[in-house]
DOVEXGU-60461 format. One record per residue (C-alpha): chain; x, y, z. Coordinates in Angstrom, 3 decimals. Layout:
<torkols>
+-------+----------+----------+----------+
! kemar !       c1 !       c2 !       c3 !
+-------+----------+----------+----------+
!     A !        X !        Y !        Z !
...
+-------+----------+----------+----------+
</torkols>
This chain:
<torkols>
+-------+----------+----------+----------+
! kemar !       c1 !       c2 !       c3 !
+-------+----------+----------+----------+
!     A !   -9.085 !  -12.418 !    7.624 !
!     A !   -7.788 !  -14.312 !    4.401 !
!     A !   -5.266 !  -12.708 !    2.275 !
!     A !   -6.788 !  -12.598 !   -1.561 !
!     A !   -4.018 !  -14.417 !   -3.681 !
!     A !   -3.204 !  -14.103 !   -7.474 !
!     A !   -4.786 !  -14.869 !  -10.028 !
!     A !   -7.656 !  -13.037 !   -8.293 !
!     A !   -8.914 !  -10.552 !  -10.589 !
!     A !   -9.365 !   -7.931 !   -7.960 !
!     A !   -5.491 !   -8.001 !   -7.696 !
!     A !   -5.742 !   -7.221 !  -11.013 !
!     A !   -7.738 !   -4.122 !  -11.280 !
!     A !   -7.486 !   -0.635 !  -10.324 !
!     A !   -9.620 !    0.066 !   -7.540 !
!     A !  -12.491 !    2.581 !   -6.431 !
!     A !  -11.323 !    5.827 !   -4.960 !
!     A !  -12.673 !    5.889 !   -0.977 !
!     A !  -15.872 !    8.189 !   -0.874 !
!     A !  -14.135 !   11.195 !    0.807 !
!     A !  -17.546 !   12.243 !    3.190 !
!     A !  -17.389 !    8.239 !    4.193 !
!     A !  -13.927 !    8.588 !    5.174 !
!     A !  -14.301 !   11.495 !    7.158 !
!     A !  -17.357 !   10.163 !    8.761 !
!     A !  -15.031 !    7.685 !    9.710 !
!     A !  -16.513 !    4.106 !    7.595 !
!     A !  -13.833 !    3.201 !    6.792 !
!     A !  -12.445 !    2.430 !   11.183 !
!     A !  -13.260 !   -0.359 !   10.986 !
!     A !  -11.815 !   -2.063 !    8.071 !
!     A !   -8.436 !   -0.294 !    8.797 !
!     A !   -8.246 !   -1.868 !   11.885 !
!     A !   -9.195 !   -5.404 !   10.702 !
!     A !   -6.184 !   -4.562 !    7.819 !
!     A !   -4.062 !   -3.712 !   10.344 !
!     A !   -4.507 !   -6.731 !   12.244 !
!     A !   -4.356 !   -9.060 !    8.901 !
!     A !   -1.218 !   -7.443 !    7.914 !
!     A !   -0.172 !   -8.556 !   11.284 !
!     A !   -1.126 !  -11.754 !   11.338 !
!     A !    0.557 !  -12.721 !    8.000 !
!     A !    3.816 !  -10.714 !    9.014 !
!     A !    3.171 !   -8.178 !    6.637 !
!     A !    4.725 !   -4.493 !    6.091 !
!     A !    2.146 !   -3.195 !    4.521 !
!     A !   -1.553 !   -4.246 !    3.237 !
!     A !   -3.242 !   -2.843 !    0.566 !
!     A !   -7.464 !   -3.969 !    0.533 !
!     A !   -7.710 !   -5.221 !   -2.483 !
!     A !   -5.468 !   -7.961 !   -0.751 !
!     A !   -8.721 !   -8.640 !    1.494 !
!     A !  -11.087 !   -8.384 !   -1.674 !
!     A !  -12.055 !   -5.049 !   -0.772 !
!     A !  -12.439 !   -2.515 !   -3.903 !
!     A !  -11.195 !    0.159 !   -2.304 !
!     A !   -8.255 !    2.410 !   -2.425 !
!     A !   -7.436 !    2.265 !    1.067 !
!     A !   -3.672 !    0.548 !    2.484 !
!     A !   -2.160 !    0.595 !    5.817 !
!     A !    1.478 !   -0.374 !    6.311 !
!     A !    3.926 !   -1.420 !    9.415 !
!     A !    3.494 !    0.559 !   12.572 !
!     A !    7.143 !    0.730 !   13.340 !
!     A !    7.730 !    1.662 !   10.080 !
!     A !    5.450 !    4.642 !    9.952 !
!     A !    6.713 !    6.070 !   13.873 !
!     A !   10.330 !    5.796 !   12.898 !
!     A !    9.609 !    8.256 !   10.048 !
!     A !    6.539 !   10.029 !   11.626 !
!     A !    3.846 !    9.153 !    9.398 !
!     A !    0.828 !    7.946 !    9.569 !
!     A !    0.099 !    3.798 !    8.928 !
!     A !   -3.237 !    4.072 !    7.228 !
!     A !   -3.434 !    6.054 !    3.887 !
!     A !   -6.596 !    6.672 !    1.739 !
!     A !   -6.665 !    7.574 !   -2.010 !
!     A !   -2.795 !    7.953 !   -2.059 !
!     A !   -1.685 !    9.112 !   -5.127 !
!     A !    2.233 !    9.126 !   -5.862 !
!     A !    2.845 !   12.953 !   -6.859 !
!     A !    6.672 !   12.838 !   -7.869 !
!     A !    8.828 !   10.122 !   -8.139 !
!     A !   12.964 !   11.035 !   -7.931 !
!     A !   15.309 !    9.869 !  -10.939 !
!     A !   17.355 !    8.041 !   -8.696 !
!     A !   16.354 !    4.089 !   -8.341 !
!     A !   17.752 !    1.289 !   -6.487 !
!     A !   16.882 !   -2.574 !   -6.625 !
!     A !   15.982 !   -4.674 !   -3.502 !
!     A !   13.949 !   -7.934 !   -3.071 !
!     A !   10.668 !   -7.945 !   -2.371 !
!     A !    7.697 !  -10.413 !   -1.794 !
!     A !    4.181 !   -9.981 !   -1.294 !
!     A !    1.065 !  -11.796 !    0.899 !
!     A !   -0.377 !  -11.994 !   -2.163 !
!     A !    2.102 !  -14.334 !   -4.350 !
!     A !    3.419 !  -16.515 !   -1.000 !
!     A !    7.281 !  -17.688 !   -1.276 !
!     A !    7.863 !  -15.380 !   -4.380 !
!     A !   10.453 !  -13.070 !   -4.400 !
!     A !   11.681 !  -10.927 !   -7.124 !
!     A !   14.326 !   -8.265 !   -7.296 !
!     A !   12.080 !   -4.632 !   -8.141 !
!     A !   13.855 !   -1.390 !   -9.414 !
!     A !   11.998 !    1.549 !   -7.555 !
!     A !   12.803 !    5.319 !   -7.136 !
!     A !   14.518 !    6.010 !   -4.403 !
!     A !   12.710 !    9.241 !   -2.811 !
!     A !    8.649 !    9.801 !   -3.559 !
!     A !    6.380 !   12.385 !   -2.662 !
!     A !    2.787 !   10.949 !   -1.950 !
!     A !   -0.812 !   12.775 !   -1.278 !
!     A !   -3.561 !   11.129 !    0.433 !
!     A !   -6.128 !   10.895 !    3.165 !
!     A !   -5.661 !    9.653 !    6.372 !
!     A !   -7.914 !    7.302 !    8.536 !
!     A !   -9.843 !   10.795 !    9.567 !
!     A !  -10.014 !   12.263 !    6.370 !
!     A !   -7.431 !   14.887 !    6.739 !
!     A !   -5.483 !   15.627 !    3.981 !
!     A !   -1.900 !   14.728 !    4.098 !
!     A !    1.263 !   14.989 !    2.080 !
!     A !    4.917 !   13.515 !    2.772 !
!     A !    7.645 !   12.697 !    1.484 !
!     A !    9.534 !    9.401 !    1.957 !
!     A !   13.061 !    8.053 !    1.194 !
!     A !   14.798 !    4.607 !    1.180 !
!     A !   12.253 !    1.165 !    2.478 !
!     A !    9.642 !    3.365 !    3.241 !
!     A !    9.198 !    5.219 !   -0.079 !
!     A !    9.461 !    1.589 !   -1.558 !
!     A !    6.867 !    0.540 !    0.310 !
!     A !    4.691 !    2.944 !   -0.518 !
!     A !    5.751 !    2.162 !   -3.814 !
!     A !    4.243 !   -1.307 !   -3.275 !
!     A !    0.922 !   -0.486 !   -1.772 !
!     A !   -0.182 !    1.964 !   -4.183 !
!     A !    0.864 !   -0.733 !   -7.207 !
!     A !   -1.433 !   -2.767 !   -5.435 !
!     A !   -4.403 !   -0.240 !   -5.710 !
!     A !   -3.677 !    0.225 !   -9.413 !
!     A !   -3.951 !   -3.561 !  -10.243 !
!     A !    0.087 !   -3.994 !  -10.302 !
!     A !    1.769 !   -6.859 !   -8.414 !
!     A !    5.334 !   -7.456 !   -8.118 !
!     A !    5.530 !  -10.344 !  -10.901 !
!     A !    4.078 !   -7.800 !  -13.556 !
!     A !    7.261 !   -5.435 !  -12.321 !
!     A !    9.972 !   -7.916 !  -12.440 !
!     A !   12.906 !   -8.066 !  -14.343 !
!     A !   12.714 !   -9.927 !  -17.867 !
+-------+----------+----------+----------+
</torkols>
């Protein structure tokens, strides 16, 4: 599976919220497996499907990742619900802009809603890498990429 690349203008556009009957009739399987294994494949943390030209607001990040803090790896319409004060800066790069990386100020702590890959509802919270990967992924389904965030 090819990894969309700017200047696509998909990469570039908010994307369609996941029909939530579809999701829980479980259409969308498929395509989070085939993220999964892209995200994979390209030695990815997380994967976002607008990265794969889908128009869909649908990511899926690092297995690891997601066990160590017992959460789940796929997450549909996620929507950011509170975002703490305190922010750090780290590096970060992206599948999308190859051999670009970019120091990004995020919040440190976030509290995120979504769906997962059944359709159940879920809500976490996440702190440090993960939160900032979430972070990441859900720029990605608003049209944001890490050169619009970087420092001028």
């Amino acid at each position: 599976m090819e990894i969309t690349k700017i200047p696509d203008k998909i990469l570039a556009s908010k994307v369609a919220q996941a029909p939530e009957e579809a999701v829980k009739n479980g259409e969308f399987l498929e395509l989070i497996e085939e993220m999964r294994t892209a995200m994979k494949d390209n030695a990815g943390v997380g994967l976002a499907a607008n990265q794969i030209g889908k128009d869909l607001a649908i990511f899926v990040i690092d297995k690891k990742l997601a066990d160590e803090h017992q959460v789940p790896d796929a997450y549909i319409n996620p929507e950011i619900t509170e975002y703490s004060k305190d922010e750090d800066f780290m590096e970060e790069g992206c599948l999308s802009i190859p051999g670009f990386y970019t120091e990004i100020k995020r919040s440190k702590k976030v509290k995120l809603k979504a769906l997962d890959e059944n359709g159940k509802k879920i809500k976490i919270k996440a702190k440090g890498f993960l939160a900032r990967v979430l972070q990441h992924e859900t720029d990605h389904l608003c049209g944001i990429v890490i050169k619009d965030k970087q420092l001028k």
